[in-house]
C-alpha positions as CSV (number, residue, x, y, z in Angstrom):
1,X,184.6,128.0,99.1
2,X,187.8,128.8,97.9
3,X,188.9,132.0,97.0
4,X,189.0,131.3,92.8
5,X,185.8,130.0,92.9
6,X,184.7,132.7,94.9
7,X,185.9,134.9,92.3
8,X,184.4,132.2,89.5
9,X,180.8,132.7,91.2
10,X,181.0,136.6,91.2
11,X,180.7,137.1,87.4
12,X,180.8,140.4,87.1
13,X,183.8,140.9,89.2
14,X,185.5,138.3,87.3
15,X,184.6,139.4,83.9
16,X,186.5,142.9,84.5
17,X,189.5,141.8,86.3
18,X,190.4,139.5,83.6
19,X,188.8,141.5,80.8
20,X,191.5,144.5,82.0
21,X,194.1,141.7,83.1
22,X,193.5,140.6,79.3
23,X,194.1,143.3,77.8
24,X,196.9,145.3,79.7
25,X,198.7,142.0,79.3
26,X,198.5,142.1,75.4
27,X,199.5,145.9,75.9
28,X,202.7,144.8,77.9
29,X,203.7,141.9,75.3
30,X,203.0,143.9,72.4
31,X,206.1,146.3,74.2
32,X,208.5,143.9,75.1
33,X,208.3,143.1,71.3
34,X,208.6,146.1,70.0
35,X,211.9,146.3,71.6
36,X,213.4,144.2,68.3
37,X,212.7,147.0,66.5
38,X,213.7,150.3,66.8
39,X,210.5,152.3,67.4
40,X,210.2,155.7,68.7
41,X,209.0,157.0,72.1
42,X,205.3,157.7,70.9
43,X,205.1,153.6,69.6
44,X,204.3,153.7,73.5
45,X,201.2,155.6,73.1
46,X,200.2,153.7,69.8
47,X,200.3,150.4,72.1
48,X,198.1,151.8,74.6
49,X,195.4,153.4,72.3
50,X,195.6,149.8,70.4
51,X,195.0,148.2,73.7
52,X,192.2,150.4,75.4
53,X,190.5,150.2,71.6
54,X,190.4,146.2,71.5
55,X,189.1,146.6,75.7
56,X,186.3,148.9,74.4
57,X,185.8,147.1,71.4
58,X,185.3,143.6,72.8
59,X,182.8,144.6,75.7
60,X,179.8,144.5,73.4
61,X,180.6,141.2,72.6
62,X,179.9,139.5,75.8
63,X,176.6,140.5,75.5
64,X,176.2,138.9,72.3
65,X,177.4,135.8,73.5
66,X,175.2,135.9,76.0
67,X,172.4,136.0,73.7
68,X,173.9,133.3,71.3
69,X,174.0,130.8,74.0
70,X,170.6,131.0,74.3
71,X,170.3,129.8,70.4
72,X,170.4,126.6,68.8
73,X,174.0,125.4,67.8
74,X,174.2,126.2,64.2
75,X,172.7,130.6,65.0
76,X,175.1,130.5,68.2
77,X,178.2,130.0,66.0
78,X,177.0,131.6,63.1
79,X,176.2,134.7,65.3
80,X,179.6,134.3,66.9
81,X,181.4,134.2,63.9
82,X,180.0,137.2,62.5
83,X,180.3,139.4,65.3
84,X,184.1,138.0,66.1
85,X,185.3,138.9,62.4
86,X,183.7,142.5,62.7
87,X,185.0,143.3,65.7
88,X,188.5,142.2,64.4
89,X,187.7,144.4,61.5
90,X,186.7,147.3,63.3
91,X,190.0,146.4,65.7
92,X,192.4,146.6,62.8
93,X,190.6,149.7,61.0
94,X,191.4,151.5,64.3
95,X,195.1,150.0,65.1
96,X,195.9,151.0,61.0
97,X,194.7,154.6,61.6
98,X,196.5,154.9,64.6
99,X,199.6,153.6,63.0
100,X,199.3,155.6,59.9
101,X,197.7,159.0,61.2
102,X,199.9,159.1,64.5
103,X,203.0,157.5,64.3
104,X,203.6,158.0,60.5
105,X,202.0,161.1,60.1
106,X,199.7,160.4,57.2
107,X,199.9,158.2,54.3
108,X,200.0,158.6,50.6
109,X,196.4,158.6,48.5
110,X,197.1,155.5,47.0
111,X,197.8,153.6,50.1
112,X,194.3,153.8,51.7
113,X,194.1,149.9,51.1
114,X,196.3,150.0,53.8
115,X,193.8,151.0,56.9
116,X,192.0,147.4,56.1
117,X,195.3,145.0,56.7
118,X,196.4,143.1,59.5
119,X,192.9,141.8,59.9
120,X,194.0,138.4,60.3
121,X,195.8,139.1,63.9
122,X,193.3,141.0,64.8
123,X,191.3,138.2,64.3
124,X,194.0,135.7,66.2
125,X,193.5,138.0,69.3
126,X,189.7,138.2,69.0
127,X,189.6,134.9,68.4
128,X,191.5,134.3,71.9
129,X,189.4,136.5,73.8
130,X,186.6,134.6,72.4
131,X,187.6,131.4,73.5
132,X,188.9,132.9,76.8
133,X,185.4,134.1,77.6
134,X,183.7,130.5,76.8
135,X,186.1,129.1,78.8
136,X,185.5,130.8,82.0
137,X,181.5,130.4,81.1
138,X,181.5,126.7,80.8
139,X,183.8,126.7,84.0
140,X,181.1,128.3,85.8
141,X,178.5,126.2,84.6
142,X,180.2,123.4,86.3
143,X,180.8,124.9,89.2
144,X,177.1,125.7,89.6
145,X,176.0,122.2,88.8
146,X,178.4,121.4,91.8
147,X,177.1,123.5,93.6
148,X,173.7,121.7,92.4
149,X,174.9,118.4,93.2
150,X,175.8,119.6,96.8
151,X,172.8,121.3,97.4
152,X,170.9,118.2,96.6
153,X,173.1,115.7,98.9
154,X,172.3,117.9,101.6
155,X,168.8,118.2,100.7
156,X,169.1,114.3,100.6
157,X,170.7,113.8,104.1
158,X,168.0,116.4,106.0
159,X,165.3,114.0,104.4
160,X,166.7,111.1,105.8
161,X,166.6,112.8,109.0
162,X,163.6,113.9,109.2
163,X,162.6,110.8,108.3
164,X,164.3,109.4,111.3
165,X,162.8,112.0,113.7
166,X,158.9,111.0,112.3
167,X,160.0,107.3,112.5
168,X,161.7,107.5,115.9
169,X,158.5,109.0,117.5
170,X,159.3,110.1,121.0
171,X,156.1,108.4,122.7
172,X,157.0,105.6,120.8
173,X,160.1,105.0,122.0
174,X,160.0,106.2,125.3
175,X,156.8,103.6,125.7
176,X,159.1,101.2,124.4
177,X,162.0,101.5,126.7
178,X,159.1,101.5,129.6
179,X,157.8,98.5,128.6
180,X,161.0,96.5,128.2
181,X,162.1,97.9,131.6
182,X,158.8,96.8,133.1
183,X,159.2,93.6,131.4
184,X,162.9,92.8,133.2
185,X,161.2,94.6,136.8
186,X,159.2,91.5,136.6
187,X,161.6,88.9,135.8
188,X,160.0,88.0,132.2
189,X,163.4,88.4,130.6
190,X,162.9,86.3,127.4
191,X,159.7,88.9,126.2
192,X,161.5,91.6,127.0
193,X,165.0,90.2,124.8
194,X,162.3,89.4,122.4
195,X,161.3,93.7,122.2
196,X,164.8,94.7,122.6
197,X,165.7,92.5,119.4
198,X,162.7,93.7,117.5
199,X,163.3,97.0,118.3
200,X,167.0,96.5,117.7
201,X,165.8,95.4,113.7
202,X,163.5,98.7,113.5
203,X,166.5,101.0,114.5
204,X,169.1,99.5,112.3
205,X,165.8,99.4,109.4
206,X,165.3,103.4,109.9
207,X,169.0,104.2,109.8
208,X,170.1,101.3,106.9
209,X,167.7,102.6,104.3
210,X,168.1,105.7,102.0
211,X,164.3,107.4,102.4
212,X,164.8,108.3,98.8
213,X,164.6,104.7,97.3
214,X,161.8,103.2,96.9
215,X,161.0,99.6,98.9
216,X,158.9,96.6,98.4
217,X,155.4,96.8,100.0
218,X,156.0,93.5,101.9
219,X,159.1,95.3,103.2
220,X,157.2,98.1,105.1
221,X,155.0,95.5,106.2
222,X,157.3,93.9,108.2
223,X,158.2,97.2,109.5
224,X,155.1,98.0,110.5
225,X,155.2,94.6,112.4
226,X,158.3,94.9,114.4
């Protein structure tokens, strides 16, 4: 297996690396764009509190997701939506305060409207995560059924030979391989071509046929005759 889907399969480790990837990736864009404006040294530390708040903030959710996959179509994105927008609300309560209370040192009595803006891209990023984590779900749902698929084809091929083994009956064909060698030891060579073309027809029968399809009854008959 390769290594990404060894990493796929181990859910856990994959939901952390990429949940921290995620996020410390937002963290480092949200920088390089602050350089078009001219912020001060502690916009740093607003970026990183805004970061490790959306990574604490969006844990929760995938254990609501979990949940809502287990619901019908309409409560799964109901419950989705729901708990997306308020965890983009809570997001951009937190971002605001951090903005307002930290990097411009308190705000004016009239402008407490202003710790419930910027909702909307909170909302965008949230929204991402969301489909981000989906993503990566229904990717491993694939990859089991795959893994299914493979499992069964196996399952399939050590059938077949065990039904070779049960058909192929040591006695049997041991007595066989006597008998025709008798047969030649005593010059009647057209009985013993006769076996070693009936047997021939059985061997080619036992390895032609997939033991998981089902045959005509007249079909084994004949087996059974050769």
């Amino acid at each position: 297996m390769p290594n990404w889907e060894k990493l796929v399969d181990s859910r856990e480790r994959l939901f952390w690396t990429l949940h921290t990837a995620g996020w410390v990736g937002f963290a480092i864009i949200y920088y390089i764009g602050s350089f078009l404006h001219d912020m001060r040294s502690i916009w740093l530390l607003i970026i990183m509190l805004n970061a490790y708040a959306g990574w604490l903030l969006t844990i929760p959710l995938r254990y609501i997701y979990r949940k809502a996959l287990t619901l019908s179509p309409l409560k799964m994105i109901a419950m989705v939506g729901i708990c997306l927008y308020l965890t983009a609300l809570v997001w951009a309560l937190v971002k605001n305060l951090n903005y307002w209370e930290i990097y411009k040192k308190g705000y004016r009595p009239e402008e407490w409207y202003m710790y419930f803006t910027n909702t909307i891209n909170s909302l965008i990023m949230v929204t991402c995560w969301t489909g981000g984590y989906f993503g990566i779900k229904n990717y491993q749902m694939l990859l089991k059924e795959k893994q299914n698929v493979l499992r069964a084809s196996t399952m399939a091929h050590q059938a077949q030979i065990r039904m070779l083994r049960y058909q192929l009956n040591p006695h049997f064909l041991f007595n066989t391989l006597n008998a025709i060698s008798t047969l030649i030891l005593m010059k009647e060579n057209k009985t013993a071509d006769a076996m070693v073309s009936r047997l021939s027809d059985f061997l080619r029968y036992s390895l032609d046929k997939d033991p998981i399809r089902k045959v005509p009854l007249i079909q084994e008959v004949k087996v059974l005759e050769l």
